[in-house]
N, C-alpha and C positions, 0 to 999 in steps of 0.2 A: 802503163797498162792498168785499166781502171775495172773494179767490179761492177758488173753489173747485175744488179739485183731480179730475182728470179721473176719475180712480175712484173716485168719488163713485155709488153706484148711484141717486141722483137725475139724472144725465146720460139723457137721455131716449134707451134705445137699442132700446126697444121701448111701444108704447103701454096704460097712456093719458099724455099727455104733451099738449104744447101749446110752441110755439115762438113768439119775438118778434121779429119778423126784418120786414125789406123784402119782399113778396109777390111774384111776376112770373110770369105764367102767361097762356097764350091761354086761351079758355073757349068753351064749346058754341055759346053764342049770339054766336058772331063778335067779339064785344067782347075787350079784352085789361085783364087787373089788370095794375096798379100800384101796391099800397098800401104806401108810403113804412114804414108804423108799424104793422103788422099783426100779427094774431094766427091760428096755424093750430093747432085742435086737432086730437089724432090718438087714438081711441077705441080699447080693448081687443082690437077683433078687427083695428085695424091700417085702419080707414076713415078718411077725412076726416070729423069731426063740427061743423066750425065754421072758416068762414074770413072773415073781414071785420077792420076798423081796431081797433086797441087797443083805442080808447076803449070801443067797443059793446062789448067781450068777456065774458060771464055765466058760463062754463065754469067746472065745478069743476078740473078738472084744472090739475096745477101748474105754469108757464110758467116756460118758460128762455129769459129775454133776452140774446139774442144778435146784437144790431143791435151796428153797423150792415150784418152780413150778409145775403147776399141768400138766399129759399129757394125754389125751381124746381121742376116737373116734371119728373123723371128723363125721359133721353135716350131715344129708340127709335131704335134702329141696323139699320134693315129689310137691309145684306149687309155679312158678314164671313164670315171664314176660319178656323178653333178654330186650326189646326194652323199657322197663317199670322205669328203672331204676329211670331216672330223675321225674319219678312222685310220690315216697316214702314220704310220708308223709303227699299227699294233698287228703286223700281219709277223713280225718276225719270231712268234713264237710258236710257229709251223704245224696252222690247222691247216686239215685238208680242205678243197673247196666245200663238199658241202655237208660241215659240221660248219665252216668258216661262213654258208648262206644260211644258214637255219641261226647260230646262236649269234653272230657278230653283223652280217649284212642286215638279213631281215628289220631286227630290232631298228636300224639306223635309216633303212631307205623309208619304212612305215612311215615316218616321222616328216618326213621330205612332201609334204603336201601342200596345195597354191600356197598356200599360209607362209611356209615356211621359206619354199622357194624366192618367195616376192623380198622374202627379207636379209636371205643369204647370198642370193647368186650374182648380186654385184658382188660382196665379199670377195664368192670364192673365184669369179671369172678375173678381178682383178689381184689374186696370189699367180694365176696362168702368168699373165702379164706381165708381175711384178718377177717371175722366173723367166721372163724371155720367152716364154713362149706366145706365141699370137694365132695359133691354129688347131686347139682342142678338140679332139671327135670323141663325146662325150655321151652315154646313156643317162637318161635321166630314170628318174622312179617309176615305179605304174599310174602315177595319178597326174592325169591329163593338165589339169591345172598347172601343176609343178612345173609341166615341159614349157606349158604356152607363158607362165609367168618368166622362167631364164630363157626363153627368146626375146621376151620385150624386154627384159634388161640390157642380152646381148645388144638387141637393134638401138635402143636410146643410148644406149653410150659407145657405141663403135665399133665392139667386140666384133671378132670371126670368128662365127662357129657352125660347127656338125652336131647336131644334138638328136636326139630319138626316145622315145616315149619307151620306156623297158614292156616288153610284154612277156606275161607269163599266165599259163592258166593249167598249169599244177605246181606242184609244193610252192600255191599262194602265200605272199604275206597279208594277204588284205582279203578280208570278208566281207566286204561291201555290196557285193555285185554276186549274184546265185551262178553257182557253177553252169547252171546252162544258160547261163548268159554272156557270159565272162571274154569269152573266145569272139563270139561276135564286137561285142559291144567294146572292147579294146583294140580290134581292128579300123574298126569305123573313127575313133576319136584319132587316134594315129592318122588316119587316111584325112582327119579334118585339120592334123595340125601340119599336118605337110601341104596342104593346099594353103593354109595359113603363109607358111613362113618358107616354104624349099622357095629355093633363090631370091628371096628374099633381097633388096638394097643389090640389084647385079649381081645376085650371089654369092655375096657376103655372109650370108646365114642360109645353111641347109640342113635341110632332114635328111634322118636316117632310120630307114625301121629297122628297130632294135630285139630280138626275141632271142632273151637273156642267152640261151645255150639250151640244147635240144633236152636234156632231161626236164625244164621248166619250161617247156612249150608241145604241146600234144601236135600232130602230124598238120593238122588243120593250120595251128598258127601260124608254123613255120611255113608252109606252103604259099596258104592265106598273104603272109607278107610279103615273101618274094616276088609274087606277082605283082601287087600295088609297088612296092619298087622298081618295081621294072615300066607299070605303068606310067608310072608319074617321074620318070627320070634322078628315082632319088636313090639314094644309097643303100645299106642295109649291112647289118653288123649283128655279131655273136662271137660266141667263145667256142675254142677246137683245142683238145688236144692239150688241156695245162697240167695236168697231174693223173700218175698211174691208178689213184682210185679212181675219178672221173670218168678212167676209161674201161673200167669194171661195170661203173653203172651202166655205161653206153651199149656193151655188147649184153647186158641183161633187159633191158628198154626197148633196144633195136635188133633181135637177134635176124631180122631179113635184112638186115645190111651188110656189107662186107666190111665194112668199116667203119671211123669215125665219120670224113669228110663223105661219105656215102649217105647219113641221115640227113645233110645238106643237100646235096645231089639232089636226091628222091624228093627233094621239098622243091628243087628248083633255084635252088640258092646261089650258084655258083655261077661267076663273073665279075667284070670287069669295076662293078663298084660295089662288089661284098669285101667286107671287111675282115679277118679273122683272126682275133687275138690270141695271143700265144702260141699255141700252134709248137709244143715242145717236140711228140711222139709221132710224127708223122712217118708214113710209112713211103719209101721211093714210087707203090705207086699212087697216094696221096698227092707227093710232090708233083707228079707228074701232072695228075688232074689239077693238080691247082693253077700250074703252068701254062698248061694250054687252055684255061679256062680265064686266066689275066687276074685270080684271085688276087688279093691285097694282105699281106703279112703282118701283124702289129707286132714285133719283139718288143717284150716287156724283159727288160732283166731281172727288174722285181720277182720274177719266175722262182728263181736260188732262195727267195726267204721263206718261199711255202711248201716247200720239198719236192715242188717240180722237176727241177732240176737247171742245166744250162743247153737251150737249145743250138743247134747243131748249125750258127748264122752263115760258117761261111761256106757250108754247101749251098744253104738257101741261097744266097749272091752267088754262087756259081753257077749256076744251076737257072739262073735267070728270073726267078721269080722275082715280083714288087713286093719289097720290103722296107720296110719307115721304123720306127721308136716307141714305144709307149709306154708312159710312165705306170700306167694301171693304178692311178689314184683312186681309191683309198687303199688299193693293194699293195704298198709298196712303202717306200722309208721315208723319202720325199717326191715333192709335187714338181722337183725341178728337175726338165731334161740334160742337164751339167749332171745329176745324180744317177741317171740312166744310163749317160755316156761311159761315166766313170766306174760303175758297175757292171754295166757290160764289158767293158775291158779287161776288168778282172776277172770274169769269167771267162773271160777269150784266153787269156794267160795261163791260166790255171788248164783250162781244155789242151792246151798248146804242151805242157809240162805234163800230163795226165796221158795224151793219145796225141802225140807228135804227127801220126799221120794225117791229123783232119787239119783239112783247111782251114786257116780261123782270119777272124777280121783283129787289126791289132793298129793299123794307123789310127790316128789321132782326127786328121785330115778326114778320111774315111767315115770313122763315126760322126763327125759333124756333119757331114754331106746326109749318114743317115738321118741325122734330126732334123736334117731340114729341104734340101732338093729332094732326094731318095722319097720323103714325105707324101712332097708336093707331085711328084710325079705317078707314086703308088695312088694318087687319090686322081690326077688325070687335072690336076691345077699347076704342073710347073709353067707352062707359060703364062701365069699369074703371079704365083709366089715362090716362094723357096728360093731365091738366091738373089744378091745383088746386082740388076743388069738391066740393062736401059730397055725400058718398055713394060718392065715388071710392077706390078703393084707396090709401094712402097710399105710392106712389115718388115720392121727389121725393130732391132733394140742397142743400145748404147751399153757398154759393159765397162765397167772404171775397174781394167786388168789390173793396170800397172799397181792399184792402190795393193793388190795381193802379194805383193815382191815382200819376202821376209829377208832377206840379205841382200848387204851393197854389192855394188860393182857385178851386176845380174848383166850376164850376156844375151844378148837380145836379138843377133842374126841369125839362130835358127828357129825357121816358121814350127816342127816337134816341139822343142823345148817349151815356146810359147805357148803353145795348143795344151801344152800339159799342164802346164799353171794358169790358162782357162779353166780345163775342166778338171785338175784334181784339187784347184786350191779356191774354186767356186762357194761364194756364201753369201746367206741375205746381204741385200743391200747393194751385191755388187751391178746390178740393172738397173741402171737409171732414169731411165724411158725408153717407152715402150709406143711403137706407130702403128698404124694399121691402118693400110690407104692413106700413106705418108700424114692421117691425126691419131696426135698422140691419147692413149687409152687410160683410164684410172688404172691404178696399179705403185709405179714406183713414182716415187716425185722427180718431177725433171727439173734438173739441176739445182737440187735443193740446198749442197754443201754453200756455205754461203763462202769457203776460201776458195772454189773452185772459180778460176778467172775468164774470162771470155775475151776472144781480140775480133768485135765485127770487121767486115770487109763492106763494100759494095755491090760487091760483084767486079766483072775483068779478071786480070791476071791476079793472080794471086804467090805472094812470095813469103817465103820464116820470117 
């Protein structure tokens, strides 16, 4: 068995290709793979063309055995922050949001301008990446340039993303623009960068109008955008519901509403491709509207380190709503969804031991489905992405599990056990590439260990 060295143009870093790896994916029909010894080919234009056990494999295309790694459905990260990046980590000394927008955001997004954008957001699009995740729905800052510069990052190097220009036009960070201008002339560059870029490369890259959360957006903005997203078939995102002061300000701001998700309502906001992160305090009948409106759910667990609290997940899954993951970078501890999984878990535990009666989510299996089908489907992309299955877009990522094993003679036939030493013994380095439309993304280095050994095949049958 000979090494073969990483610049090798048979390293499969765009398709057609075929990988030998451990399989692990939820799938459409509620079932979850497992297959210890499998084979996933990946066809020319970048599809799934074959996914089942070595043995059956018939593909011509040439296999790169790479067991005993594991290879996944790339992450979908339904909220983060483009411009947020460098503040991952500092939320855990529990400001509220907004002492948490005025002395810590502000200062951070300001700065996020073309300039900056042009020279961070490869950076930061490939730490996404480099975490496995390959499906980011991200806000950018207020400044137009910033948003259009990490799209042409995104599009020239592969990346998938959701992105949107943050609008706000009260408690501004930015004085550039005369308060009675502000409101118009930030709808209009939004509405030019969505003609820009929403579907983008097959739609690969799309917009989102963004209008931060209804205290930093007057009645107009938020109105104002709903309609252009609905115009132009694009999406649209904000914040509902993350902490008990927030919801102070809201019934002071809005007192002709009945409620939180009610100053959306009134704006038009609500359907099948608004987004709404967090979403802790919702009221039954909140949930209710959000349900028969097809709203979109972002659970951030990150929620626990800013005195939010732990939202109430597995009513939300009962209850039928669409619901996905989100790391809420820079909100949060880390930018990896392994960090999310694993922290939401512990809040599911802790809920479960606290108030036995409520429903809580506690499979392992389950929260990976939410990072990644659950995602793709909340966002109306699973017959695209989210799961390993023939016909599907090839995102997915290589995970070198086994290198996490800290004791011999690790038993290895239960699919729990393993799932937990995914996501609770998860740490850089362990993603080793990352695809997106089966080519692979900057981010981690593919197959860089140089003792990592390779057995090509031809294609045919394939046997140990």
């Amino acid at each position: 068995m000979e090494t073969a060295p990483p610049s090798l143009p048979g390293n499969p870093r765009r398709g057609p290709f075929a990988l030998r790896a451990t399989l692990v994916s939820a799938r459409a029909d509620g079932s979850f793979l497992f297959e210890k010894d499998g084979i996933l080919e990946v066809d020319a234009s970048g599809a799934i063309a074959s996914v089942g056990p070595a043995s059956a494999y018939r593909g011509a295309a040439t296999v790169s055995d790479v067991r005993p790694m594991w290879l996944l459905p790339g992450m979908i990260d339904l909220h983060g922050h483009l411009p947020q990046f460098p503040m991952t980590g500092m939320n855990a000394y529990g400001l509220e949001v907004m002492p948490w927008i005025v002395d810590v955001m502000s200062p951070m997004e300001r700065r996020f301008d073309g300039e900056r954008s042009r020279e961070k957001s490869l950076e930061y699009l490939s730490l996404f990446a480099a975490s496995g995740t390959t499906t980011p729905v991200l806000y950018g800052s207020v400044d137009e340039g910033a948003t259009d510069a990490a799209f042409d990052t995104a599009a020239r190097h592969g990346f998938r993303m959701l992105l949107g220009q943050c609008l706000m036009d009260r408690y501004r960070y930015d004085g550039a623009i005369p308060d009675s201008e502000v409101t118009e002339r930030r709808l209009r560059q939004s509405e030019a960068l969505c003609l820009k870029w929403n579907g983008h490369d097959n739609g690969r890259l799309r917009y989102v109008f963004t209008p931060r959360f209804a205290p930093s957006c007057s009645r107009e903005m938020m109105r104002e955008s709903a309609a252009l997203a609905k115009k132009h078939g694009a999406y649209w995102q904000t914040h509902l519901s993350e902490t008990p002061g927030e919801m102070v300000t809201i019934r002071e701001t809005f007192p002709e509403c009945s409620n939180y998700l009610d100053v959306y309502d009134q704006a038009g906001g609500l359907g099948p491709r608004s987004i709404f992160a967090h979403c802790v305090f919702l009221s039954a009948g909140e949930l209710e509207r959000m349900r028969e409106t097809g709203c979109i759910v972002a659970h951030c667990p990150s929620n626990v380190l800013n005195t939010a609290g732990v939202m109430d997940l597995g009513r939300y899954v009962d209850l039928g709503l669409k619901v996905g993951l989100g790391s809420d970078v820079g909100g949060c501890a880390d930018i990896s969804m392994f960090s999310a999984i694993s922290l939401g878990w512990v809040c599911q535990s802790v809920r479960q031991r606290l108030r036995p009666e409520d429903s809580v989510v506690l499979s392992l299996q389950r929260w990976l489905e939410l990072a990644t089908l659950s995602g793709a489907r909340a966002l109306g992309l699973d017959g695209q992405i989210g799961s390993l299955e023939v016909g599907k877009e090839a995102d997915m990522f290589l995970a070198d599990v086994p290198s996490l094993r800290i004791t011999d003679g690790f038993v290895d036939k239960w699919v729990d056990q393993l799932l937990t030493l995914l996501v609770f013994r998860a740490r850089p380095g362990m993603v080793r590439a990352t695809w997106v439309r089966g080519s692979a993304v900057p981010g981690p280095g593919i197959f860089e260990a140089p003792e990592r050994r390779f057995r090509p095949h031809a294609g045919g049958t394939v046997t140990a």
